[in-house]
BAKOLKOL-697494 format. One line per field, with one value per atom (N, C-alpha, C): residue in three letters; chain; residue number from 1; x, y, z. Coordinates in steps of 0.1 Angstrom, whole numbers. Each point is the difference from the previous one (the first is absolute). Layout:
REM BAKOLKOL-697494
resn: c(ala/...)
chain: c(A/...)
resi: c(NUM/...)
c1: c(X/...)
c2: c(Y/...)
c3: c(Z/...)
REM end
This chain:
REM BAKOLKOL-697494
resn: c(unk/unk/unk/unk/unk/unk/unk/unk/unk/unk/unk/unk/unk/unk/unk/unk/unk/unk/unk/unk/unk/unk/unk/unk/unk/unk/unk/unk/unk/unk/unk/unk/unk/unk/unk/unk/unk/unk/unk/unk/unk/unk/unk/unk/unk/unk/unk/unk/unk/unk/unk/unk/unk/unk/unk/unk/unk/unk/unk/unk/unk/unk/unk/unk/unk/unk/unk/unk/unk/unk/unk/unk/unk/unk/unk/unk/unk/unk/unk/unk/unk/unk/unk/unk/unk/unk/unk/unk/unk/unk/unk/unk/unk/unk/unk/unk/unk/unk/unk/unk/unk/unk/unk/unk/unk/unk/unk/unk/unk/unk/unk/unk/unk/unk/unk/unk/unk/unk/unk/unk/unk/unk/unk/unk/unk/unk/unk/unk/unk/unk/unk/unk/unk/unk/unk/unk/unk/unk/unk/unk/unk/unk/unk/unk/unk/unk/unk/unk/unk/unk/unk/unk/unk/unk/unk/unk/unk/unk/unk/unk/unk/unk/unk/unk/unk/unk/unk/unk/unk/unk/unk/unk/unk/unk/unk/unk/unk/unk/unk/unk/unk/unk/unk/unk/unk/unk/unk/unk/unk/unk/unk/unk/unk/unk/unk/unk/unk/unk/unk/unk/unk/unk/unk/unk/unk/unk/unk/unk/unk/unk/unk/unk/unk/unk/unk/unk/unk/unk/unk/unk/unk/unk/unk/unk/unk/unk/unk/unk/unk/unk/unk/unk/unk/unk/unk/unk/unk/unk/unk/unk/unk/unk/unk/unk/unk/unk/unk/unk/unk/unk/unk/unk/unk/unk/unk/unk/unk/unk/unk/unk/unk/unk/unk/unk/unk/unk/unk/unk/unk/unk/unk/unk/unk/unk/unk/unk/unk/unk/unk/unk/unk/unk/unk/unk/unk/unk/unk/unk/unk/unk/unk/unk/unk/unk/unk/unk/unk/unk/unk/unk/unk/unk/unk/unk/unk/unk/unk/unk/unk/unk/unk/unk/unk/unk/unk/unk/unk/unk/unk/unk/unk/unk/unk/unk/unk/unk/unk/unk/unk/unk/unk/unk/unk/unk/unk/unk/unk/unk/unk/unk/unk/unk/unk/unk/unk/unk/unk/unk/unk/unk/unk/unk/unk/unk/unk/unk/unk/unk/unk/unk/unk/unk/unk/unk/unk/unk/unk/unk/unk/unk/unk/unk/unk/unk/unk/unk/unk/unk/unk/unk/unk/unk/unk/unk/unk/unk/unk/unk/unk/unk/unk/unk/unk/unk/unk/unk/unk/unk/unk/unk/unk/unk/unk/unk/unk/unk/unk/unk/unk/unk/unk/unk/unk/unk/unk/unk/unk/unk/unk/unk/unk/unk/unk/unk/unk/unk/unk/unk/unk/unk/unk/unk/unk/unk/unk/unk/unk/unk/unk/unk/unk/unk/unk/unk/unk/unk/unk/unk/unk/unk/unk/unk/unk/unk/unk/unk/unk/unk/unk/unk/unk/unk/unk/unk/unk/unk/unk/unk/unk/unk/unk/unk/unk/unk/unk/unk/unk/unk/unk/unk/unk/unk/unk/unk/unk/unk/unk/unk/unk/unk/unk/unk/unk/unk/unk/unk/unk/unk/unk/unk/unk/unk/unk/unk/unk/unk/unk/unk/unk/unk/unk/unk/unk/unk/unk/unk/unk/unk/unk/unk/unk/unk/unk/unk/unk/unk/unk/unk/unk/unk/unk/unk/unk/unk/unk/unk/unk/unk/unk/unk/unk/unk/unk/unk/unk/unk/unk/unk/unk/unk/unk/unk/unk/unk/unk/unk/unk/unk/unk/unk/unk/unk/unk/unk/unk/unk/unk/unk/unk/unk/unk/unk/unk/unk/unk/unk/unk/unk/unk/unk/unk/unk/unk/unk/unk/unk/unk/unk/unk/unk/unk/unk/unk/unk/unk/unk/unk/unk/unk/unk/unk/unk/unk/unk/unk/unk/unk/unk/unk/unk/unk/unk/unk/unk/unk/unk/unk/unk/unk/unk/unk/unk/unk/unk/unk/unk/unk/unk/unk/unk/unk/unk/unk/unk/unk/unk/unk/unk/unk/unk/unk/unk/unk/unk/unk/unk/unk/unk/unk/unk/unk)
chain: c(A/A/A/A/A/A/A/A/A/A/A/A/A/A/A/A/A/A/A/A/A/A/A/A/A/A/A/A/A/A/A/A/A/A/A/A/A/A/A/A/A/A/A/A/A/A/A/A/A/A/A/A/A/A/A/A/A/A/A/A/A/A/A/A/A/A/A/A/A/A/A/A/A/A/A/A/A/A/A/A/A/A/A/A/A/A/A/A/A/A/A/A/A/A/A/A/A/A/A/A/A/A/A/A/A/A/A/A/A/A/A/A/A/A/A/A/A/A/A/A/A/A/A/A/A/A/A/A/A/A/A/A/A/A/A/A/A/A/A/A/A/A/A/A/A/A/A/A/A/A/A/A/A/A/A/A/A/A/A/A/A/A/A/A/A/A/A/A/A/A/A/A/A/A/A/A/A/A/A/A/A/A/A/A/A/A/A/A/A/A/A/A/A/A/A/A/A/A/A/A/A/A/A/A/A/A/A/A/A/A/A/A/A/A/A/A/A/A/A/A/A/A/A/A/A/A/A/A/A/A/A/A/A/A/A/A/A/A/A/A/A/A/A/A/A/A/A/A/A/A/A/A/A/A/A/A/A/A/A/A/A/A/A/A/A/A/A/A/A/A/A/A/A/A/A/A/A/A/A/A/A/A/A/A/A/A/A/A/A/A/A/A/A/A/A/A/A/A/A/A/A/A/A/A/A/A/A/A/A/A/A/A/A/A/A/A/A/A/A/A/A/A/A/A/A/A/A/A/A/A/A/A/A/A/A/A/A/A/A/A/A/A/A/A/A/A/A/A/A/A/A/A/A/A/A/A/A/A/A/A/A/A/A/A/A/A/A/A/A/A/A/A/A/A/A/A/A/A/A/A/A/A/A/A/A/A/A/A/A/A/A/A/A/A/A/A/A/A/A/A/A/A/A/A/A/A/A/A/A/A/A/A/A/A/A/A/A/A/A/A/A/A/A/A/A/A/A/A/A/A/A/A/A/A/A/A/A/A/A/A/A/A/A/A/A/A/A/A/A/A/A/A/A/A/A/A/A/A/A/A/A/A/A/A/A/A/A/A/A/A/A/A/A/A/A/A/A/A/A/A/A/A/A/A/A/A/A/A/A/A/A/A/A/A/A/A/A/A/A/A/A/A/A/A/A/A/A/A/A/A/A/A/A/A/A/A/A/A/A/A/A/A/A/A/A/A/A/A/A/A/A/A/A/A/A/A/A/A/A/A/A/A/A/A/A/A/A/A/A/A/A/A/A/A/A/A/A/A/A/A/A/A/A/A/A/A/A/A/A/A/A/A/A/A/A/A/A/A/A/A/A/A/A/A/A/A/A/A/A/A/A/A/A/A/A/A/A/A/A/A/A/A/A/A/A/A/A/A/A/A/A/A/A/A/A/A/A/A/A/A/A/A/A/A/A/A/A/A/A/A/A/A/A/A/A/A/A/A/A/A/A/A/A/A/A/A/A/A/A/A/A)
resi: c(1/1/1/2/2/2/3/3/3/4/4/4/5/5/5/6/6/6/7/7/7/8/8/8/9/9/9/10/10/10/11/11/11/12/12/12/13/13/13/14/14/14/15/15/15/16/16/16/17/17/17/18/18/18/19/19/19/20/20/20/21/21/21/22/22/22/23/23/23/24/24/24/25/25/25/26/26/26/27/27/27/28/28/28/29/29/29/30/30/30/31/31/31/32/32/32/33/33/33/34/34/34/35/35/35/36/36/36/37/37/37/38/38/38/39/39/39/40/40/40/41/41/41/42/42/42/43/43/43/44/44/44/45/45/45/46/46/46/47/47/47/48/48/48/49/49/49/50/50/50/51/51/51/52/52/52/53/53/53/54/54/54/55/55/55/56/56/56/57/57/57/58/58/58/59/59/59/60/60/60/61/61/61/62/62/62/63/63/63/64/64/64/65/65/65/66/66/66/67/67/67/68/68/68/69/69/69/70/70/70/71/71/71/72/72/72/73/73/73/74/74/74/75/75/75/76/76/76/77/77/77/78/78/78/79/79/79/80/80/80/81/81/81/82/82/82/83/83/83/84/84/84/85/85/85/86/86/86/87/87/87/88/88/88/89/89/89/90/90/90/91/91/91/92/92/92/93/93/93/94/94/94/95/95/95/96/96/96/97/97/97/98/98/98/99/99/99/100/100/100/101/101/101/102/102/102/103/103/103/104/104/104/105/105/105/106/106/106/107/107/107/108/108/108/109/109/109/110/110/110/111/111/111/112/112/112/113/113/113/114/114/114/115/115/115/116/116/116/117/117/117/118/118/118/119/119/119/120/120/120/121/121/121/122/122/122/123/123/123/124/124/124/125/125/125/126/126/126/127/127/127/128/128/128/129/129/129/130/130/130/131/131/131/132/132/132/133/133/133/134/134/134/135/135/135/136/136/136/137/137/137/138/138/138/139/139/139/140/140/140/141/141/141/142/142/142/143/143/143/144/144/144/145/145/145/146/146/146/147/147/147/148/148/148/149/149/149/150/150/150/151/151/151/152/152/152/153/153/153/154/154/154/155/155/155/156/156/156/157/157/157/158/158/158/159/159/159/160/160/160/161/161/161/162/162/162/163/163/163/164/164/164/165/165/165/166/166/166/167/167/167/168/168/168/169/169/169/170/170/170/171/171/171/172/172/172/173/173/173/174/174/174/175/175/175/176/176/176/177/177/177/178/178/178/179/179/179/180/180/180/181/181/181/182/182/182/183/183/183/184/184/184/185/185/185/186/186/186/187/187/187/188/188/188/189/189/189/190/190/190/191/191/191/192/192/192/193/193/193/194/194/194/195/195/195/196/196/196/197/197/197/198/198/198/199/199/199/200/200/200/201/201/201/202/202/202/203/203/203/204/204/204/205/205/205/206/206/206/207/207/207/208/208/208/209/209/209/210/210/210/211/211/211/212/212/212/213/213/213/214/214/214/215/215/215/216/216/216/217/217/217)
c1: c(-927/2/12/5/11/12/1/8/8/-15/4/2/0/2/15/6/14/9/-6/6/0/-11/4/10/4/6/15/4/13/-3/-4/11/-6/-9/3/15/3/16/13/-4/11/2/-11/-1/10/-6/5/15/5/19/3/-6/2/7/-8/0/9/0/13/14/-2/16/3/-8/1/4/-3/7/7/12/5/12/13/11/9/0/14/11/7/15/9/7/10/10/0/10/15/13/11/1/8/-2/12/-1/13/7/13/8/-2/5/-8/-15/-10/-9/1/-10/-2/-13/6/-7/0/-10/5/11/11/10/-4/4/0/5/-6/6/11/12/11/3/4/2/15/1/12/7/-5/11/3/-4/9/13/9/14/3/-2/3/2/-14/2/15/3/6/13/3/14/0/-14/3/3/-4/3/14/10/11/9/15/7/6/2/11/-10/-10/-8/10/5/6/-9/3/-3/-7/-2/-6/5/4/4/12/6/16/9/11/16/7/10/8/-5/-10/-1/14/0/14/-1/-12/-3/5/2/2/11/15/12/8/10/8/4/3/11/18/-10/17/9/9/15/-3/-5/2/15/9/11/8/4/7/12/8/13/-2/-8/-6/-6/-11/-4/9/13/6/9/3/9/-9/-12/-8/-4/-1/2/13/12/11/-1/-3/-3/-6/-8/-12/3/11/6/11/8/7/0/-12/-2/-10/-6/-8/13/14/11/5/-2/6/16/7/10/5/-7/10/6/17/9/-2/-6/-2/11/9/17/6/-5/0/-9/-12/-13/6/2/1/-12/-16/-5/3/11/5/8/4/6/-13/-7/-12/-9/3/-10/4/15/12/-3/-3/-2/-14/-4/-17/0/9/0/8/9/9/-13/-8/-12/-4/-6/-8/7/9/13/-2/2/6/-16/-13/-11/-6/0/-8/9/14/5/14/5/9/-7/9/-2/5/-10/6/-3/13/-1/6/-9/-1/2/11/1/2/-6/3/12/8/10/-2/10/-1/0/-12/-1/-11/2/-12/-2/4/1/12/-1/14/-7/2/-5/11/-2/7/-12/6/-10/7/-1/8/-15/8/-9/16/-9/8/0/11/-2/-2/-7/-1/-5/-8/-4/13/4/17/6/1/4/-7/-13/-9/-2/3/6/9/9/10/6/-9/-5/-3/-14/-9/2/0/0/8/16/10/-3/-7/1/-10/-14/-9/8/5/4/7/6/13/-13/-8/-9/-11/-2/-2/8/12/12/1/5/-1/-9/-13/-9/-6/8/-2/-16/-6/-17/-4/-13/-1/10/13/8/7/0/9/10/6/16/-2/5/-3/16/2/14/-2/8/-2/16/1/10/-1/8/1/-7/-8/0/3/1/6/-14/-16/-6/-10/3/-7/3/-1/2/-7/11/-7/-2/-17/-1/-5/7/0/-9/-10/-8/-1/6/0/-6/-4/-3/1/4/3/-11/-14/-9/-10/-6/-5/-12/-9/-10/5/10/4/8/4/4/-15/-12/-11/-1/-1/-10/15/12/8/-4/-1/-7/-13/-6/-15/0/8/-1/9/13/3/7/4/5/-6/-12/-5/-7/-3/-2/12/8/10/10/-2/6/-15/-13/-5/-2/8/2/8/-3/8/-5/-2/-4/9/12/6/-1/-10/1/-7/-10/-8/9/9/10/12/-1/17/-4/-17/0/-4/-3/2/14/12/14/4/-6/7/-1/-18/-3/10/-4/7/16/8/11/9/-3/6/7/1/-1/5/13/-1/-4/-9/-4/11)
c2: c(-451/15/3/-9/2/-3/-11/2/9/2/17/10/6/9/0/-15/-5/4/-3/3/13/7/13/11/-6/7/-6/-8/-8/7/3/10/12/8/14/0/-10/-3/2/-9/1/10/5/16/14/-3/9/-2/-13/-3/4/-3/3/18/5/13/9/-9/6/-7/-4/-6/5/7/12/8/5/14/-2/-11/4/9/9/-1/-9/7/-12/3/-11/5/0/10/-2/-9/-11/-10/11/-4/7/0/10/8/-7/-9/-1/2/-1/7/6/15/13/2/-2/0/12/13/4/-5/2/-9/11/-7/8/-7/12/-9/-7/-9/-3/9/0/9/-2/7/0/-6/-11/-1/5/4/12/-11/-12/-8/-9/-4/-11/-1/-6/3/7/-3/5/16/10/10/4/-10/2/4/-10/-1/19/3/9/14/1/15/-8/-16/3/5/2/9/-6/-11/0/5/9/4/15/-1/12/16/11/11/-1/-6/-4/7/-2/4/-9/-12/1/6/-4/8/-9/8/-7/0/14/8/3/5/10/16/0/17/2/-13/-3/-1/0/-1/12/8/11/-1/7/-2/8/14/5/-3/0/-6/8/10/9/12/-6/11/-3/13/-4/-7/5/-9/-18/-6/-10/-7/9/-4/-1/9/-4/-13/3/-17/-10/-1/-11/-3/9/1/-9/2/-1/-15/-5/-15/-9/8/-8/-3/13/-6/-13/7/-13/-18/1/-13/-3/5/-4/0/-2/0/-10/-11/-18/5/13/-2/5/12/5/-7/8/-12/9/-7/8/-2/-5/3/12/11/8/12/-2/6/11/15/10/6/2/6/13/-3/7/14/-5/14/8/-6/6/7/-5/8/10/-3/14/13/-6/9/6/-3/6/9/-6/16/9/-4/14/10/-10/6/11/-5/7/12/-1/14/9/-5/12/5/-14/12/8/-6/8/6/2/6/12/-6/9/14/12/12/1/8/-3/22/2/14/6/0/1/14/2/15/-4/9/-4/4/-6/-1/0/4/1/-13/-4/-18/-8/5/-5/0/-6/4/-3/5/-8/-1/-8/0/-9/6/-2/-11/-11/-11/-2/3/2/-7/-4/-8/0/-11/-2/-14/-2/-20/-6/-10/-7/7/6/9/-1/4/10/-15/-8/-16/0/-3/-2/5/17/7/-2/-4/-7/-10/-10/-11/-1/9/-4/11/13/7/1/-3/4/-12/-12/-14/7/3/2/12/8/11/-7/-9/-10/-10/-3/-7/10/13/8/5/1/2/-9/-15/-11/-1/-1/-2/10/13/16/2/-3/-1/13/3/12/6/-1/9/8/-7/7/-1/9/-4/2/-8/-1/-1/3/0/3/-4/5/5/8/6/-2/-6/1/9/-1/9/-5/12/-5/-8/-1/-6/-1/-1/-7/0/5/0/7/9/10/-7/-1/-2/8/-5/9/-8/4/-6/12/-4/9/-8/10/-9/17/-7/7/12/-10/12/8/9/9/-8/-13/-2/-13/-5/-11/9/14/3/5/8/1/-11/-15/-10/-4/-1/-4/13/15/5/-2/-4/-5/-13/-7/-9/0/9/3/-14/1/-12/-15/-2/-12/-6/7/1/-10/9/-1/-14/-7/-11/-10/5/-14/-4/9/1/-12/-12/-7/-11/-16/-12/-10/4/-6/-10/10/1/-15/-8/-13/-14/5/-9/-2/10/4/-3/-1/-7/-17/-4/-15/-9/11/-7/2/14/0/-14/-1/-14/-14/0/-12/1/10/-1/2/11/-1/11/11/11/4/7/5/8/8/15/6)
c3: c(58/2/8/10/8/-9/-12/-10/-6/-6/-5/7/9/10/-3/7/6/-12/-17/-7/-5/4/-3/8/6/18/-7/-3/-5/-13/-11/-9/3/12/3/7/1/11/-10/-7/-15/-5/-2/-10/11/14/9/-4/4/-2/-8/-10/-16/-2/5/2/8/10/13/-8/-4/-9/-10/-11/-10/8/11/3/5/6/3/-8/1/-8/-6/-16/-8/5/4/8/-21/8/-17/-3/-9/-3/1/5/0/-14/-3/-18/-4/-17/-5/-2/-9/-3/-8/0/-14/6/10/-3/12/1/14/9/16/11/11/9/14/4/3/9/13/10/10/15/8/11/4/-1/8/17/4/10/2/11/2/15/0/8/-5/-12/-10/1/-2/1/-11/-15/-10/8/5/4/11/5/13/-7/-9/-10/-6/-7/-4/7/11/10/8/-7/9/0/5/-2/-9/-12/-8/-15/5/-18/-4/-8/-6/2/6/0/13/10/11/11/11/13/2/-11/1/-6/1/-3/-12/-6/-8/-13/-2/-16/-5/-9/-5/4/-1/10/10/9/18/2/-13/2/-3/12/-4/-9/-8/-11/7/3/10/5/-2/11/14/-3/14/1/-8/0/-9/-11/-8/-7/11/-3/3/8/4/-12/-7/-15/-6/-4/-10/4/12/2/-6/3/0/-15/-5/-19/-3/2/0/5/11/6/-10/-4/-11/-13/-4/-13/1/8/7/0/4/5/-7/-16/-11/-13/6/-6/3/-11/2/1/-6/-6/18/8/11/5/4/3/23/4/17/8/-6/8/-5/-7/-6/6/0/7/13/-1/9/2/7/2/5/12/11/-7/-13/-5/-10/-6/-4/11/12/10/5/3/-2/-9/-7/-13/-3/6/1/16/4/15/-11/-8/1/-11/-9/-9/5/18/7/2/10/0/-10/-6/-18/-4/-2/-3/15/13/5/13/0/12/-5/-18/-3/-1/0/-3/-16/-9/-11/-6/-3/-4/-14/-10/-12/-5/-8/-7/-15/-9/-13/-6/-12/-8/-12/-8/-10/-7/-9/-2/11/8/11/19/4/15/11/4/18/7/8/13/9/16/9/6/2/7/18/5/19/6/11/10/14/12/3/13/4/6/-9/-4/-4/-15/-1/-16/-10/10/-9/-4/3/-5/-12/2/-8/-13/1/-11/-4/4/-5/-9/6/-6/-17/4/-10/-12/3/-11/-4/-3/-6/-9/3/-3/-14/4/-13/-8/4/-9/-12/7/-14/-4/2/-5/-16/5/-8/-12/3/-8/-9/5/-8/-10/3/-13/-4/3/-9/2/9/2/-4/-8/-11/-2/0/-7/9/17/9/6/8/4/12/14/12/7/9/10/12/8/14/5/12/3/20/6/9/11/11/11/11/10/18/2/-4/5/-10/-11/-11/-12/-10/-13/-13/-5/-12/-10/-10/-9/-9/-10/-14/-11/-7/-12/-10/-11/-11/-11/-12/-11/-16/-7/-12/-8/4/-8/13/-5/10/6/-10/6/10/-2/13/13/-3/11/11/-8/7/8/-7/4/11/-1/14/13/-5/14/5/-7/2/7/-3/7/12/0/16/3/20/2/0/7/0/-16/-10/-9/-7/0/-6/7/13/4/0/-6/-8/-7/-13/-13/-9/-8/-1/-1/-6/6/5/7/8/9/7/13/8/-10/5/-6/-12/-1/13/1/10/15/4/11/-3/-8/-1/-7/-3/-1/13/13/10/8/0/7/-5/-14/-11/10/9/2/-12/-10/-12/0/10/0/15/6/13/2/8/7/-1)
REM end
């Protein structure tokens, strides 16, 4: 009788285990490739993670995008030198015993004078306009300089069809723009003086022979 007892008590024992081991949870094999799975919990001190919040990940909290670089020179005449440098010296052929920046940069004050300090006073003519260009110190050079220079620049290559001269003053210089039909004489008063001295594609050649030393001021 105590036999049986002992054996009945050993597989109510089995049966119990049996039981507590069905329930517990199937853990999920990691999922193949192509197959879906539960992912795994992110551990967020792995290094892998550490790598990724560091500063060399692109769009992050470093520097040295293309968004993060000026492009501006900051001042114009500055830019154009630096244009002018750049063609330069992407030029196997420049000869730099030759190389004048110093009169190119000359030449960009006198720019400045004539557009933002001359006085310029425009009356119309028959053919198109005069104007008295006067300044004075250093302007009145400048005028000097430069507009009698473009007027023969205009003249030379008859630009739409006009005639340009200049005539002496005690402090600057009368210019004359005429042209033959009625609709180029409109479009020389409409365009007035500054108009009329940026008229032309000269002017980006004539500062890179100045540099080239090809050319005196």
């Amino acid at each position: 009788m105590n036999t049986f007892v002992r054996r009945c008590a050993i597989v109510a024992a089995v049966a119990a285990l049996s039981t507590a081991v069905l329930a517990l949870p199937i853990l999920a094999a990691p999922p193949q490739d192509g197959q879906a799975g539960t992912p795994p919990m992110m551990d967020h001190s792995m290094p892998g993670m550490m790598q990724h919040h560091g500063p060399g990940m692109p769009g992050m909290h470093g520097h040295g995008s293309a968004a993060d670089e000026p492009t501006l020179p900051g001042q114009d005449a500055f830019g154009a030198i630096q244009e002018i440098v750049r063609i330069l010296e992407a030029d196997p052929k420049t000869d730099w015993s030759k190389v004048d920046l110093e009169a190119l940069r000359q030449h960009l004050i006198d720019m400045n004078d004539v557009t933002l300090k001359a006085d310029a006073a425009a009356k119309p003519v028959d053919g198109g306009l005069e104007i008295a260009v006067t300044g004075s110190g250093r302007t009145v050079e400048a005028i000097q300089r430069m507009v009698p220079a473009h007027a023969h620049e205009i003249d030379r290559a008859h630009l739409n069809g006009w005639s340009a001269k200049t005539d002496p003053l005690p402090n600057g210089v009368l210019l004359t723009v005429t042209a033959g039909s009625v609709k180029e004489a409109q479009h020389i008063r409409g365009l007035g003086f500054i108009g009329i001295m940026v008229s032309g594609h000269h002017h980006q050649p004539h500062h890179l022979a100045m540099a080239r030393g090809e050319i005196v001021h």
